[in-house]
N, C-alpha and C positions, 0 to 999 in steps of 0.2 A: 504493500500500500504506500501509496504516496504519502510523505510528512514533512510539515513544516511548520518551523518553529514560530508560536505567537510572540507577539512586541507589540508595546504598546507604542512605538515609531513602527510601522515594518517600510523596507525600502520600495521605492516603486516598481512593478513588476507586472507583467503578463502569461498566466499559464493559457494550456488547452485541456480539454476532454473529449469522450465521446460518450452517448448512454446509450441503449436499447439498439445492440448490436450497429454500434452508426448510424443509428436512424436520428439520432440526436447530436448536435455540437453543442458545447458549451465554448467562452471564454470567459475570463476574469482578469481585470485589471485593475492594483491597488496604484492612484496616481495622489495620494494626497502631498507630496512634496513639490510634483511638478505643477500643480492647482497653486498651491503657497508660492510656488516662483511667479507666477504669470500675475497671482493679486498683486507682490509685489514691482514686480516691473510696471503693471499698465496701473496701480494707485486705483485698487475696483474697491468699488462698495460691497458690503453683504451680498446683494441678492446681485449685481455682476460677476461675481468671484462664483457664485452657484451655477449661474447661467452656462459662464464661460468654461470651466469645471467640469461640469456636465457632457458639454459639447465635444473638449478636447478626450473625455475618454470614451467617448461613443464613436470619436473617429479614431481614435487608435484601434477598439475593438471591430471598427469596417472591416481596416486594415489590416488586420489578422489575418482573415481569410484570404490576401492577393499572394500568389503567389512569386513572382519576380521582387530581387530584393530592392529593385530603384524604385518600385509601385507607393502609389499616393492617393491618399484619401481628402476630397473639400467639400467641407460644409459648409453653408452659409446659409442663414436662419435672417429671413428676412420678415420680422412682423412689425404692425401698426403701433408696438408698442414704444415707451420713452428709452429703449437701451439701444434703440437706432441700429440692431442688426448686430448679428456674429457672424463672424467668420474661422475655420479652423483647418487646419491643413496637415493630417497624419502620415505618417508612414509605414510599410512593412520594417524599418529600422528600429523602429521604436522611439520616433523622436514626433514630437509635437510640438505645434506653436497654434497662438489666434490671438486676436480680439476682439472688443466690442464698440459700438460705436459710441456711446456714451457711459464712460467707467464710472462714472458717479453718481449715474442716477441709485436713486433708494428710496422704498414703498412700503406704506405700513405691512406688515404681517396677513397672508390672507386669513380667511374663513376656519381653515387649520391651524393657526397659528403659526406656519410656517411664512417663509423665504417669498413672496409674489412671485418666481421666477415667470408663471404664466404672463401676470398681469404687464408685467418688463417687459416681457417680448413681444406681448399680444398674442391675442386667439384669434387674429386673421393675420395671415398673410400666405407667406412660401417658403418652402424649404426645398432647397437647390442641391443636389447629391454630385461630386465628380470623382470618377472614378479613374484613376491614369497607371496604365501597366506599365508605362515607359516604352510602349510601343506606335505613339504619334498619334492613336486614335482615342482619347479617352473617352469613355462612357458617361452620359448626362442624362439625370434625372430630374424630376420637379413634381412636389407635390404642396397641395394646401396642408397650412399647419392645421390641426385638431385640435391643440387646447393651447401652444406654449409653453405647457413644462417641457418639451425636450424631448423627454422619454419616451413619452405617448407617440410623440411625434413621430422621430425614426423609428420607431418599432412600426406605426401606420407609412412610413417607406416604405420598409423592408417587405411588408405581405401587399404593395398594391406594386411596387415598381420591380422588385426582384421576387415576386409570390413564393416568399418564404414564411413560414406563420410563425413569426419571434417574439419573445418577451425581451424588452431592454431593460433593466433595472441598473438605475445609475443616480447618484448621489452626493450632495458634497456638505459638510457639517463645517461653519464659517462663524468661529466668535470674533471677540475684541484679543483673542490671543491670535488670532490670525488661523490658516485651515488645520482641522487636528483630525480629519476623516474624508477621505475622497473616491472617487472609481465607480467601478458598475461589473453585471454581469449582463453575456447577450448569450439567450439558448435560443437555439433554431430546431424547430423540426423540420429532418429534413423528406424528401417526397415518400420514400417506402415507409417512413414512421408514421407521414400523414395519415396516411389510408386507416392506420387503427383509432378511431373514435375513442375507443378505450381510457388508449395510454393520453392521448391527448386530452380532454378531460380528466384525467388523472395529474396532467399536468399542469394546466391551467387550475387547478385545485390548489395545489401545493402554492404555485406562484401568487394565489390571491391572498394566501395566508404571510406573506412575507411584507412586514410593514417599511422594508427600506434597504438600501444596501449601506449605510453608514451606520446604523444601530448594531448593525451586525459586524460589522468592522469595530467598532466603538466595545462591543464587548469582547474583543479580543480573537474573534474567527477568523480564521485562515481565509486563502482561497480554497485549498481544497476542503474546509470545514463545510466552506457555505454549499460547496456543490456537493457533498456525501448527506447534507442535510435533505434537497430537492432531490436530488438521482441515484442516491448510496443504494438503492434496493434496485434500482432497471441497471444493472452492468457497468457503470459508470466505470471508466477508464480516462486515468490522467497522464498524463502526459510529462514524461520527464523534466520536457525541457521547458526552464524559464528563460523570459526574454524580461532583461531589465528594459524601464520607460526614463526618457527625461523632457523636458522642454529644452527645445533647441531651435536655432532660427539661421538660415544659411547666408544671413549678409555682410556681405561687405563695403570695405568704401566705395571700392568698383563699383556695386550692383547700385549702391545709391547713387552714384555718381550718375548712369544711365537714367536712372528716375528721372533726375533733373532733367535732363534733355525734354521731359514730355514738358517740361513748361515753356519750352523755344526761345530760341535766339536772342531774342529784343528782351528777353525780360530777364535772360540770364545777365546781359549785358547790363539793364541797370541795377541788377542784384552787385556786380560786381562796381559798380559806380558810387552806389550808395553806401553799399556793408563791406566792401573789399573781401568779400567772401560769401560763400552761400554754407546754410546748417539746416543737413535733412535728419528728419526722425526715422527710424524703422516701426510702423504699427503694428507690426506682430510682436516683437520684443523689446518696442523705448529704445533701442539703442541710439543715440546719436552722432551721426556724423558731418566732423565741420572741413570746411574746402578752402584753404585759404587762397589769395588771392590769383598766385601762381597756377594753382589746380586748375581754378575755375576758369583762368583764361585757358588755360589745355584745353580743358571742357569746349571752351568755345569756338574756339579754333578749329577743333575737329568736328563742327558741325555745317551742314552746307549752309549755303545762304541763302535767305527767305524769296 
């Protein structure tokens, strides 16, 4: 049997499984350190830091399943609500980055007593799925959101756009200490498990009884805890191997430097007239980069004329 040790840190990490002779996937992934990076780079509020939390471990768990290791997973969560949209962008590497369009917005507690995370995002809009093997053709999806939490959401992806019938359970626990619980688990049935009404009801049973996946992180369960709890009795078979998670973001001064270019010629120019330099952000991880005067004329130099 698979064993691993409980902590009350544990590192961030991704297994696999399978239950009822493969008719079942599971994944799990504990991201509460890479959630606590990303509050502190992008400066989120409570229910941003859920939001976005949320987000990036539902596309690390896409990402599990592509097979190629340059393959990449983007979400982008576009609703009516005041957090102005997410965006996240995974890998089969195990690295993740996002953000949101307004890190500080915050909303009283819903009906639950919980995080708004719905009311932030909104319960209309779109949820935009890309799928990239590294093969030139990436796969695009789009569906309407369902409520805004997130969960609900890509799990009503997953069975209208790829008709897989998934549960997403995903989670993030955000005090005034900063995040001390984060992750999710994604089980799929897959098409020869469909067929048994049985087990599937049997499933959806279990899953309705589970009031969160950070409660259960919070009392010290494993990943393979939580999945011997749902599929310990249908075969459940885990999987050796762990893949650690981090957030991670691939820019550099270069790639920012190119940015610039989309604001053209003339205004590079008085950027370098006025501020004898130009200073871009990276939105996925705050980083900043400054161009001093020299650069900027490079920059400009190498760009054709209008």
């Amino acid at each position: 049997m698979f064993k691993e040790k409980s902590s009350s840190i544990m590192a961030d990490k991704l297994i696999r499984a399978t239950a009822a002779d493969g008719g079942i996937r599971v994944v799990g992934a504990i991201t509460t350190q890479l959630t606590e990076e990303a509050r502190g780079r992008h400066k989120l509020s409570y229910v941003a830091t859920a939001a976005l939390g949320r987000t990036m471990v539902a596309g690390l768990l896409f990402a599990s399943s592509m097979k190629k290791a340059e393959s990449r997973v983007n979400i982008r969560i576009k609703g009516q609500g005041p957090l102005q949209g997410i965006l996240v962008d995974a890998g089969t590497d195990g690295t993740v980055r996002g953000y949101v369009g307004n890190p500080s917005i915050e909303l009283p507690p819903n009906e639950k007593g919980k995080l708004d995370v719905g009311g932030a995002v909104g319960r209309r809009g779109y949820l935009y799925v890309v799928r990239d093997n590294g093969n030139g053709q990436p796969y695009h999806s789009t569906v309407e959101l369902v409520s805004g939490e997130i969960g609900e959401d890509l799990a009503h992806y997953l069975v209208t756009s790829e008709q897989t019938p998934s549960a997403l359970i995903v989670g993030v626990f955000v005090d005034a200490s900063g995040v001390t619980a984060a992750g999710g688990l994604l089980i799929q049935v897959l098409p020869k498990a469909a067929r048994d009404e049985d087990l599937v009801d049997l499933l959806q049973s279990r899953l309705s009884d589970i009031k969160g996946f950070t409660p259960m992180l919070q009392a010290g369960m494993t990943l393979p805890q939580m999945m011997e709890g749902i599929l310990g009795d249908l075969g459940l078979e885990i999987f050796p191997e762990i893949q650690m998670l981090r957030y991670q973001c691939g820019c550099t001064v270069d790639r920012m430097a190119e940015a610039l270019k989309m604001l053209g010629k003339q205004e590079l120019e008085e950027m370098l007239n006025q501020e004898r330099g130009a200073e871009v952000t990276c939105e996925f991880c705050a980083n900043v980069y400054r161009l001093d005067d020299r650069q900027l004329k490079s920059l400009i130099s190498g760009m054709p004329c209008a």
